[in-house]
C-alpha positions in Angstrom: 129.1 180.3 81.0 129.8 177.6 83.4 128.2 173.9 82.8 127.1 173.2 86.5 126.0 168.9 87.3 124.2 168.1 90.2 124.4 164.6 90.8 121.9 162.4 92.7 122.5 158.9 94.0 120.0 157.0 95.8 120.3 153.7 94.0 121.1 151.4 97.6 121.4 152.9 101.4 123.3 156.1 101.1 121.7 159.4 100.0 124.3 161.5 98.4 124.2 164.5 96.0 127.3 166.5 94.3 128.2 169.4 92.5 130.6 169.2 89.6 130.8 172.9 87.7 133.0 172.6 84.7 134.4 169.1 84.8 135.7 169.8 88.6 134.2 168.6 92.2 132.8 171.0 94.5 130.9 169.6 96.4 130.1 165.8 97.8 127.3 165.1 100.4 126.4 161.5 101.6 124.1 160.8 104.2 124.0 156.8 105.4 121.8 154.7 107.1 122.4 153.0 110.0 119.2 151.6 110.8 120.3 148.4 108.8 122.8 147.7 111.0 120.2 145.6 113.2 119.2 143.5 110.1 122.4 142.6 108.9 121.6 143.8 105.4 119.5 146.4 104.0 115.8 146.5 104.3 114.3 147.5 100.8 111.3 149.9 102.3 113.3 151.0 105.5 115.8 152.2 102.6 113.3 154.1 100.4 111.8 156.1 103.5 115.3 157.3 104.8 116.1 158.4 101.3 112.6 160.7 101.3 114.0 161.7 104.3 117.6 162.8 103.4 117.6 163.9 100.0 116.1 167.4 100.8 118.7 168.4 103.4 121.5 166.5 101.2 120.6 168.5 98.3 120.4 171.4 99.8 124.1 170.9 101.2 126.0 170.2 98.1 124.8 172.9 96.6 125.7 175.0 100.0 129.2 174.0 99.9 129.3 174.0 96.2 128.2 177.6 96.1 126.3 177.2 93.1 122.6 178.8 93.3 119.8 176.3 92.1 119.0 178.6 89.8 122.5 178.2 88.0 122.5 174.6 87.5 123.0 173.7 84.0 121.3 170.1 84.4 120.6 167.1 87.0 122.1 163.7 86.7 120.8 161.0 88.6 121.0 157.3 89.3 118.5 155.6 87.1 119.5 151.6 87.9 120.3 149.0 88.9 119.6 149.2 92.7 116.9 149.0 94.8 113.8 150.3 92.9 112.4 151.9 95.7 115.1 153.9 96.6 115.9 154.6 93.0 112.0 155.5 92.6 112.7 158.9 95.5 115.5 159.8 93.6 114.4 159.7 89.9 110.9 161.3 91.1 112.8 164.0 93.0 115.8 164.5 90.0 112.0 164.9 88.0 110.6 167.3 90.0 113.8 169.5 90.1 114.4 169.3 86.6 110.9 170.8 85.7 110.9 173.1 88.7 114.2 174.9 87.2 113.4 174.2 83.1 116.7 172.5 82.6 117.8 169.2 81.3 117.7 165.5 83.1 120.1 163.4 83.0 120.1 159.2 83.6 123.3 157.5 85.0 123.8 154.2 85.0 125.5 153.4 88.4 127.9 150.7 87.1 128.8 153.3 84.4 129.2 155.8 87.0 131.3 153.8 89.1 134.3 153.2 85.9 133.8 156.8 85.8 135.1 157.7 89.1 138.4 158.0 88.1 137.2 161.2 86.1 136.4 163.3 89.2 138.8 165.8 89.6 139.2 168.2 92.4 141.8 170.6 90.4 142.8 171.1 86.7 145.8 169.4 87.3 144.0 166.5 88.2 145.5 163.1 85.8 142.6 161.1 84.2 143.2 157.7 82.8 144.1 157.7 79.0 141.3 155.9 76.6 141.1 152.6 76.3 141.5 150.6 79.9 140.4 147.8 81.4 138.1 148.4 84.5 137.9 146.4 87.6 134.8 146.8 88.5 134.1 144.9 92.4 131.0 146.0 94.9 128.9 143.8 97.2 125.8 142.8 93.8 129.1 143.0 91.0 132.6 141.8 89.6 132.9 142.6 85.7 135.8 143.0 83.9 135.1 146.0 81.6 137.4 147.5 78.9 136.6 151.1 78.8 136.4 152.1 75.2 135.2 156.2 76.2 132.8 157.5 78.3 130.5 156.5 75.8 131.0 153.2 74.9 131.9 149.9 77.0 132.2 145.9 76.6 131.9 143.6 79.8 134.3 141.0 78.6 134.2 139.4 82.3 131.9 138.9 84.7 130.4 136.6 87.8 127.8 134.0 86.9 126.9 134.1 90.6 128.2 135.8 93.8 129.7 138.8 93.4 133.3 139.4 95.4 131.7 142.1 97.9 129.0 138.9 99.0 131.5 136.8 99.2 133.2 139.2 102.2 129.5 140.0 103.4 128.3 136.7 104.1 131.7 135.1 105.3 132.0 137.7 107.6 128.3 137.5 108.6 128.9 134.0 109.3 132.3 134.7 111.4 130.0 136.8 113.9 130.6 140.5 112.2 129.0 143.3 111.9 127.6 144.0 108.8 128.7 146.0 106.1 131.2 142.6 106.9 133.2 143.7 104.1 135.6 146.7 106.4 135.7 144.2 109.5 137.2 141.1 107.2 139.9 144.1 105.8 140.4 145.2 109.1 141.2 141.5 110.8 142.8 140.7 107.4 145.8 143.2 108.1 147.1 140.7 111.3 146.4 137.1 110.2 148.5 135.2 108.3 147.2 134.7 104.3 148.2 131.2 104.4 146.6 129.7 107.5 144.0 127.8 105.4 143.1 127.0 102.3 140.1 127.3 100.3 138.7 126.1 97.1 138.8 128.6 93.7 136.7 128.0 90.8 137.6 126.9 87.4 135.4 128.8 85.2 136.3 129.1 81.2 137.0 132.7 80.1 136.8 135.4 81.6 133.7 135.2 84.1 134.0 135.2 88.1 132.3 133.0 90.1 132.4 133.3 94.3 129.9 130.7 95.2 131.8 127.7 95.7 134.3 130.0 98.3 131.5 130.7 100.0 130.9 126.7 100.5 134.5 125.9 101.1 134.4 128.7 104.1 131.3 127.5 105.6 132.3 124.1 105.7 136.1 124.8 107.2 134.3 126.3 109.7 131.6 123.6 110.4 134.1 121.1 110.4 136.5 122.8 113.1 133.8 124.1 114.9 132.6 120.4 116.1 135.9 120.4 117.1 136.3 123.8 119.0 133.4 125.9 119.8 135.8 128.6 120.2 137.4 128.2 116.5 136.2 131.5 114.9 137.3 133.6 118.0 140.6 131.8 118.2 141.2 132.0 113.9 139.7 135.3 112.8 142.2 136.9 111.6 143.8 134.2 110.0 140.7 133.5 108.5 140.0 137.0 107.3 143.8 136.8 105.7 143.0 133.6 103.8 139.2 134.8 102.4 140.8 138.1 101.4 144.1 136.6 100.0 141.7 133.8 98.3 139.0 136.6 96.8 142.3 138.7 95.5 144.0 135.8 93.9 140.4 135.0 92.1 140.4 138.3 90.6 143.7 138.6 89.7 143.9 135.3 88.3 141.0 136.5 85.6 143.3 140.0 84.8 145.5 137.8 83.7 143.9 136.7 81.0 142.1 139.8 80.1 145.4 141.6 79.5 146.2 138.9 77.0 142.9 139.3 75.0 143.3 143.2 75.5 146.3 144.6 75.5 146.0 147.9 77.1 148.5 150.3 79.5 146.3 151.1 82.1 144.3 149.7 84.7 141.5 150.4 86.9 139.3 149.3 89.7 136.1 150.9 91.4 133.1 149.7 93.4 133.5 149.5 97.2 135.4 146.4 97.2 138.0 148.5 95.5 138.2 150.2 99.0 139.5 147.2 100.9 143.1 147.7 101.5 144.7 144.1 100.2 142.8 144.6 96.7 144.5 147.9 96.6 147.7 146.7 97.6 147.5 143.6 94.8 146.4 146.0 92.3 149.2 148.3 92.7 151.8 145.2 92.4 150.1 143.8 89.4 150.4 146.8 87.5 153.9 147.1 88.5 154.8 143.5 87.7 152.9 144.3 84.3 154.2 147.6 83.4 150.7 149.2 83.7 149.3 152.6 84.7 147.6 151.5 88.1 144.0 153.7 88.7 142.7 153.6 92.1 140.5 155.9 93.6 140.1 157.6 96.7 138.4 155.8 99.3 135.7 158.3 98.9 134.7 157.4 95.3 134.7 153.9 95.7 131.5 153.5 97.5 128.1 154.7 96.2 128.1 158.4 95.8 126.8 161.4 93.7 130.2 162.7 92.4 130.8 159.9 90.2 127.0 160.3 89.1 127.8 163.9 88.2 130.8 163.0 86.7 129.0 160.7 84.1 126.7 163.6 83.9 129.1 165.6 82.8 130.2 163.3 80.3 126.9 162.9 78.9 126.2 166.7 79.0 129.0 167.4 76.4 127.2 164.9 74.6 124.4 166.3 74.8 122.4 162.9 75.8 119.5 163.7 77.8 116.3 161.5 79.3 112.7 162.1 78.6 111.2 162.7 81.9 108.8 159.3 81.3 111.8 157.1 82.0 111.1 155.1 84.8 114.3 153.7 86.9 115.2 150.0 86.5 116.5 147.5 89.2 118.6 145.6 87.4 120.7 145.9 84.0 124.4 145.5 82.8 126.9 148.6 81.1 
């Protein structure tokens, strides 16, 4: 008999649910939101009431495409932190709800778990997975941790930011240039015709292993305050070039820390996830590194690297085999570590 996932993610501003049946995808549905477009950032309760309005219809979908039969599902996995809490709250009540509607198991993810796990959804069989241990990249808009992936089971942050994360450091220098927000796609985009070397800002000199992005932040704002009294017209004139130099900057941070990770753990693979791992420089630098370092370079598809319910089904899975279920008294949590 087949072991059928459904997946729920709801732990920021996309609604997405997935079907994984037997350790392979089927199915993948994410519904965003827009409306926080306006704001520049997400609105917490503007969140939580487009998610009560999605995840019916979402749900519904995957399990359309999936062509799997409510009935058939073998258990639901869903996003139980960090993340917003209200948004986590509609989908943890409605994973609930399902779970005793249909008398099968429930499942807890946790998102930062699901997102190493990424590189375990596989559309085919033939599908490669990466080879126990690795070290994880893991780089979104609230995280950068360095994670060495013991198993699905067990894994150590060895790295991580005592501040701003990488993906805030894109957001808020590109709010700051004028940009749309997400900021993050728009900096990657302008990135790709500036020149890297243009101008030069300051990069942190933290012991170890741990990231921090604040003081980039500072040295960007004040570039820019300082030409600006100069040339109103600065940012319009430089944006690209300053695009190139924040990326190049944020990838040489990272990389810098990979470095030194390798030394401690000496492992032949490498991975990244989260959606900074989406931005086409990081990818690029990742794919060199491993080459300069004679390492198995995992990146995944553009799809998997922002918030979605495969990767949640996918630790489901996991977890499944294990049999490691959640009593249905668990209530989500906004914030937590691996």
């Amino acid at each position: 008999m087949s072991v059928n996932i459904l997946g729920i993610e709801s732990s920021c501003d996309d609604t997405s649910a997935a079907v994984i049946s037997d350790g392979i995808l089927k199915s993948n549905v994410i519904a965003g939101q827009k409306v926080h477009e306006a704001y520049g950032g997400v609105v917490p309760e503007l969140a939580s009431r487009a998610h009560q309005q999605n995840i019916v219809p979402v749900v519904s979908e995957a399990l359309r495409r999936a062509g799997i039969d409510k009935y058939d599902l073998s258990a639901i996995a869903f996003t139980r932190g960090p993340g917003l809490l209200g948004s986590l709250l509609v989908g943890t009540s409605f994973a609930k709800g399902m779970a005793i509607g249909l008398d099968i198991p429930l499942i807890d993810v946790n998102h930062l778990h699901a997102h190493v796990l990424s590189h375990f959804i596989r559309l085919s069989e033939d599908d490669e997975v990466p080879q126990f241990p690795f070290i994880c990249l893991l780089v979104s808009g609230g995280n950068s941790q360095i994670v060495l992936v013991k198993s699905p089971y067990e894994m150590e942050i060895v790295g991580k930011t005592i501040d701003d994360a990488a993906g805030e450091a894109f957001d808020k220098c590109a709010k700051v240039m004028g940009l749309p927000y997400p900021g993050g796609p728009h900096i990657d985009r302008l990135a790709s015709k500036g020149n890297p070397k243009a101008f030069k800002f300051s990069k942190p000199h933290i012991p170890g292993l741990d990231y921090s992005f604040s003081g980039l932040k500072t040295s960007f704002l004040y570039t820019l305050r300082d030409e600006l009294k100069e040339d109103s017209d600065f940012i319009e004139k430089n944006k690209e070039d300053l695009a190139a130099s924040l990326q190049a900057t944020i990838i040489d941070i990272l990389l810098s820390k990979l470095k030194k990770a390798l030394l401690q753990y000496p492992v032949k693979s490498l991975a990244i996830g989260g959606g900074v791992s989406a931005n086409s420089g990081v990818r690029k630098a990742i794919e060199e590194f491993c080459h300069n370092y004679g390492l198995k370079a995992w990146i995944p598809e553009r799809a998997f690297t922002t918030d979605n319910a495969a990767m949640v089904a996918a630790a489901g899975y996991f977890k499944y085999i294990n049999k490691e279920f959640c009593d249905l008294s668990l209530p989500p949590f906004s914030r937590v570590t691996i």
